[in-house]
C-alpha positions as CSV (number, residue, x, y, z in Angstrom):
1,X,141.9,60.3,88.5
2,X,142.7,59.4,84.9
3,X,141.3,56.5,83.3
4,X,144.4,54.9,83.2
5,X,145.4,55.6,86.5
6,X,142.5,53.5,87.4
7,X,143.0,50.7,85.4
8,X,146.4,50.5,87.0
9,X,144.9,50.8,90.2
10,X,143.0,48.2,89.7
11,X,145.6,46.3,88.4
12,X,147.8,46.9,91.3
13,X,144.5,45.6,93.9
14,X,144.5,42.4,91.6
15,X,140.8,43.3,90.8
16,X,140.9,41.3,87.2
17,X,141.5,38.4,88.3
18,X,138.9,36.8,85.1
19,X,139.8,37.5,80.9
20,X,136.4,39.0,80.8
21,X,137.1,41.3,83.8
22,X,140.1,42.9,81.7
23,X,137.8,43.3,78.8
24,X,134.8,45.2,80.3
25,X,136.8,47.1,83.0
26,X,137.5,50.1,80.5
27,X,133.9,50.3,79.5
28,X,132.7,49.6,83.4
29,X,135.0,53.0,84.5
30,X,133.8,55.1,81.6
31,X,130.5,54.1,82.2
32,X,130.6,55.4,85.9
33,X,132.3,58.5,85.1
34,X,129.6,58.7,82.5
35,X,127.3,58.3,85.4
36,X,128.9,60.7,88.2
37,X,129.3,63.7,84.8
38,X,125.2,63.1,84.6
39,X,124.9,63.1,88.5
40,X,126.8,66.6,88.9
41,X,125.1,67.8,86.1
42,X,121.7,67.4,87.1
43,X,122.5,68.3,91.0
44,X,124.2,72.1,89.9
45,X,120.5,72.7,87.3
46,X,118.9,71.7,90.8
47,X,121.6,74.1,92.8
48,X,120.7,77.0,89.7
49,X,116.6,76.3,89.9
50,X,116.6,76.6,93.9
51,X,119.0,79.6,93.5
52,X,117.2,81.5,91.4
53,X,114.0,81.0,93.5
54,X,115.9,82.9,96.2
55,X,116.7,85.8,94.2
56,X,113.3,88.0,94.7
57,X,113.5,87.4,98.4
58,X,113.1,90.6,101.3
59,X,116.8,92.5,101.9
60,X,118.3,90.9,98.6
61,X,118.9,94.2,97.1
62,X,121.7,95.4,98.9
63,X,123.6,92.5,98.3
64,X,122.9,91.7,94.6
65,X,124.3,95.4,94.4
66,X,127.1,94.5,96.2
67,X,128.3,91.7,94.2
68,X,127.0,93.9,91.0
69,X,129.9,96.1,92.0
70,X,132.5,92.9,93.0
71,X,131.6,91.3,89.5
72,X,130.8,94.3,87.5
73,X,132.6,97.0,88.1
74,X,135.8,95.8,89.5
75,X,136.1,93.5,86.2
76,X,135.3,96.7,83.7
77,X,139.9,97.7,83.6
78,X,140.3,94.7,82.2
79,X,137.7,94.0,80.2
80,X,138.8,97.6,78.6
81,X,142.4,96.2,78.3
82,X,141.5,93.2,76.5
83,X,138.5,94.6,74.2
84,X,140.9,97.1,73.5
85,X,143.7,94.9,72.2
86,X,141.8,92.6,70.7
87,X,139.9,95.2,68.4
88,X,143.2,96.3,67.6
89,X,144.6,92.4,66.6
90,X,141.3,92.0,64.8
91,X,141.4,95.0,63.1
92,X,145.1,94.9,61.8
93,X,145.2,90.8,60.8
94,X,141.3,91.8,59.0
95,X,142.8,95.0,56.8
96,X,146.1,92.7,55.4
97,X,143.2,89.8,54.7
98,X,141.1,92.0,53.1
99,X,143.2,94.7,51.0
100,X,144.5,91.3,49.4
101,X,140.8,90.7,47.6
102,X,140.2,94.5,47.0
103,X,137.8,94.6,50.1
104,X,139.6,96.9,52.8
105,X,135.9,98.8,53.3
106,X,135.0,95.7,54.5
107,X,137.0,96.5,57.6
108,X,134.2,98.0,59.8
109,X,131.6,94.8,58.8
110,X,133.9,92.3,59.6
111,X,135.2,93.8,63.1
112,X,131.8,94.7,64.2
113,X,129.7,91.7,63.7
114,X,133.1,89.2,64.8
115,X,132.8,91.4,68.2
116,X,129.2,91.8,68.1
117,X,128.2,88.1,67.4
118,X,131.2,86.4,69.4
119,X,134.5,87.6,70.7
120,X,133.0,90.1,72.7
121,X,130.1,87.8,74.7
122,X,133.2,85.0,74.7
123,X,136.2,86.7,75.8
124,X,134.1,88.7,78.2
125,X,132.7,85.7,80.0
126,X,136.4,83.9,79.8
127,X,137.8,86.9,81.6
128,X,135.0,87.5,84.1
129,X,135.7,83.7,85.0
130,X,139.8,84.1,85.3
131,X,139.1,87.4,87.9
132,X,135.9,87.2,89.6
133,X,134.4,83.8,89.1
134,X,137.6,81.9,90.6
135,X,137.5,84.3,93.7
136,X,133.6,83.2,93.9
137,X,134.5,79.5,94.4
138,X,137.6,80.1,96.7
139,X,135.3,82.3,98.6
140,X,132.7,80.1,99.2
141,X,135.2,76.9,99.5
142,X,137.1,78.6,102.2
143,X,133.7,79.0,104.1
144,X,132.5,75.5,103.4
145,X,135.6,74.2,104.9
146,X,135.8,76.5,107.8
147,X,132.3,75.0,108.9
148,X,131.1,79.1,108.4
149,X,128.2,78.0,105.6
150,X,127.2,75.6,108.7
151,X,126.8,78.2,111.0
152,X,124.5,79.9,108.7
153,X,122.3,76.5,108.8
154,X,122.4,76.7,112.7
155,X,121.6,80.5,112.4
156,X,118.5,79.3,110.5
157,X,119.9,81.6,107.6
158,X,119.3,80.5,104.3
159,X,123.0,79.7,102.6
160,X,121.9,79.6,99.0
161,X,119.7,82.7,99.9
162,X,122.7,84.5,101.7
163,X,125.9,83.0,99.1
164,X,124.6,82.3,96.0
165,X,121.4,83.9,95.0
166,X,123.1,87.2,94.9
167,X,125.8,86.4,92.7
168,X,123.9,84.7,90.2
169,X,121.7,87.8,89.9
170,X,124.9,89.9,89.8
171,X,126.2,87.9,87.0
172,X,123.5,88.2,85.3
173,X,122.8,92.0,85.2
174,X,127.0,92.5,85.1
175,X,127.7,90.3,81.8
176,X,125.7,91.9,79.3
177,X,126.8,95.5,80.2
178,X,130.3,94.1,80.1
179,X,129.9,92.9,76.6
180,X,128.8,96.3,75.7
181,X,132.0,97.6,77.3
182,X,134.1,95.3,75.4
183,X,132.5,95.8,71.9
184,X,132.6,99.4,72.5
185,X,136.5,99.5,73.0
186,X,136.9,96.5,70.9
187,X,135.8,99.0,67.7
188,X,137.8,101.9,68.8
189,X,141.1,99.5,69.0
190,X,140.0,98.5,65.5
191,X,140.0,101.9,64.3
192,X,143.0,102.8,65.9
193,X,144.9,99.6,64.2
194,X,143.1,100.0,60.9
195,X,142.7,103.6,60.2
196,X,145.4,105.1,61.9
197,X,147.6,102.5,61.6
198,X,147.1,100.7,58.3
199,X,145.3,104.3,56.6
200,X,141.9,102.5,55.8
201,X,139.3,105.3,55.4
202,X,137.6,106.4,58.7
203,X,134.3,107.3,57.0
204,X,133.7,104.0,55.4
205,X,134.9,102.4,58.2
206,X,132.3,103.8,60.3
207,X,129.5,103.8,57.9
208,X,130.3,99.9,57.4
209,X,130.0,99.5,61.0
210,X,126.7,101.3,61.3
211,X,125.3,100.1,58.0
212,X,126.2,96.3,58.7
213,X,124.9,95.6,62.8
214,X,120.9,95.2,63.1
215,X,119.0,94.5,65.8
216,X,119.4,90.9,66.0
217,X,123.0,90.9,66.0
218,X,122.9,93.0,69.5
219,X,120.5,90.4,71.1
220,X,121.6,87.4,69.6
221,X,124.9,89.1,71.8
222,X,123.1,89.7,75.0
223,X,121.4,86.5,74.7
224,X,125.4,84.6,74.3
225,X,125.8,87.0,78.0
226,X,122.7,85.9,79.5
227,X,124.2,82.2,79.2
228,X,127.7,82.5,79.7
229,X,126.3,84.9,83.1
230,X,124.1,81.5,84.2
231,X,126.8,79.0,83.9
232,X,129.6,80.7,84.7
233,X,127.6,81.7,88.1
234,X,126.2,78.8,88.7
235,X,129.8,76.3,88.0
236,X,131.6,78.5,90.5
237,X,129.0,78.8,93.0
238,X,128.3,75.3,93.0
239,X,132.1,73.8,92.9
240,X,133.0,76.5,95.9
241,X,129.2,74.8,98.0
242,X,130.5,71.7,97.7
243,X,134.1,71.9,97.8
244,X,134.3,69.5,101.1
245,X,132.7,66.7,99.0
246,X,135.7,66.3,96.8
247,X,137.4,62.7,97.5
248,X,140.6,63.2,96.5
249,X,141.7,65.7,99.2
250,X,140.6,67.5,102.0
251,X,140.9,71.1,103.5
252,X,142.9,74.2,101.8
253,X,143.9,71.6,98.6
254,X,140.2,70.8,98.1
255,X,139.5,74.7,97.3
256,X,142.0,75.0,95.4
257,X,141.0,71.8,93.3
258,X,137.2,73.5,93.6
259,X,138.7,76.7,92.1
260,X,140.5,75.3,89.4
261,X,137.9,73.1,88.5
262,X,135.5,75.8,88.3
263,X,137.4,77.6,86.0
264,X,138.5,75.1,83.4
265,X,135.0,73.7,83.5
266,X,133.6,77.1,83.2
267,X,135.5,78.1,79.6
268,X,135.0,74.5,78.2
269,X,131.4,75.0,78.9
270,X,131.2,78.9,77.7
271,X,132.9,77.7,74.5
272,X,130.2,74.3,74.1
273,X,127.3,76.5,74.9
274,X,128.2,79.3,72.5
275,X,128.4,76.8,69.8
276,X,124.6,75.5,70.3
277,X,123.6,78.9,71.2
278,X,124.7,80.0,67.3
279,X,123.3,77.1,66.1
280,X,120.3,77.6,67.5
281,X,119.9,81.4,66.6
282,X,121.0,81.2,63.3
């Protein structure tokens, strides 16, 4: 519920009833979603921390493989679709920048460090989100709802050992080789779109690209994966777990809510984090 919404709520219950009431009623409702924002916040860290300590558990294997392959390798057709247009965008609206200042070799520095550095680690983790962490959340929401995550607790199984411990480790191994993936295609597509295309020249191109990437560009790259890969995991997992808590509805509606939730919140916080992340590695 908006924030209007529940100031006309409140208006419609005649809760201010005194002048100061009106006043302090905006700052009273921002002040508890403030509140609840910090509550959920430090309840999914809690939901990542006792995750994570379920990861090196006995018969984990198998099913971190499993979702490895659900994740990874089911995602990798359209992370190769995307990377590949997007080298090709990046490459043809970078040659007309560029041939305007004389700089067309340029071509291959600016493609591979802007893929390198941050399309590829950002776009990836968006796209992971839209296909496999959405599923995650209606997955686990469906069996929240259907009491089945209950019958694990009956079962004396473990459910953050058996849901979620898994996928975060999945994530985690599947987002950095699927940056690879998309940097890989995303600098073909550029060559395509700038060499073939526009006619730059395929040697410099190249040598540019080699020349220009160092070390620190590739792990300042997997270390953007690593983060994106913990709370993309960890929002989805944690909205689908407690998709029954959610006030406003109940049922098939609440994982649907928990799904959509998961993936708006998801690419708001990939695109926070990568900002501090850059700030911090730069």
């Amino acid at each position: 519920m908006t924030l209007s919404a529940k100031i006309q709520k409140s208006f419609e219950n005649g809760e201010p009833r005194r002048p100061g009431r009106l006043l302090t009623l905006p700052f009273a409702l921002l002040g508890s979603t403030a509140l609840n924002w910090v509550n959920h916040a430090g309840a999914a860290v809690i939901f990542l921390l006792l995750a994570i300590m379920r990861i090196p558990r006995a018969r984990q294997l198998e099913k971190v493989i499993q979702q490895v392959y659900y994740i990874g390798a089911r995602s990798m057709m359209i992370i190769m679709l995307v990377g590949l247009f997007t080298g090709m965008v990046l490459g043809l609206q970078s040659y007309h920048a560029l041939v305007k200042v004389g700089a067309e070799g340029a071509l291959g520095t600016l493609v591979a460090l802007s893929l390198i550095r941050e399309l590829g680690p950002v776009l990836t983790a968006i796209m992971i989100t839209a296909r496999a962490g959405s599923a995650i959340t209606a997955e686990i929401g469906i069996q929240r709802i259907s009491e089945q995550i209950d019958a694990l607790d009956t079962m004396h199984i473990d459910p953050l050992r058996y849901l979620v411990s898994p996928r975060i480790a999945a994530a985690i191994i599947s987002f950095p080789i699927l940056t690879t993936l998309f940097d890989l295609i995303g600098i073909l597509g550029s060559y395509v779109s700038g060499v073939w295309i526009m006619g730059a020249n395929a040697g410099t191109y190249f040598y540019r690209v080699q020349s220009s990437v160092e070390m620190k560009d590739v792990t300042d790259g997997f270390v953007k994966a690593f983060v994106f890969a913990v709370i993309v995991a960890t929002v989805c997992c944690y909205q689908g777990y407690f998709a029954h808590m959610r006030s406003e509805s109940r049922g098939a509606k609440a994982v649907g809510l928990a799904t959509t939730s998961a993936v708006v919140l998801s690419c708001v916080l990939i695109l926070v984090s990568d900002y501090v992340v850059t700030s911090l590695l730069l």
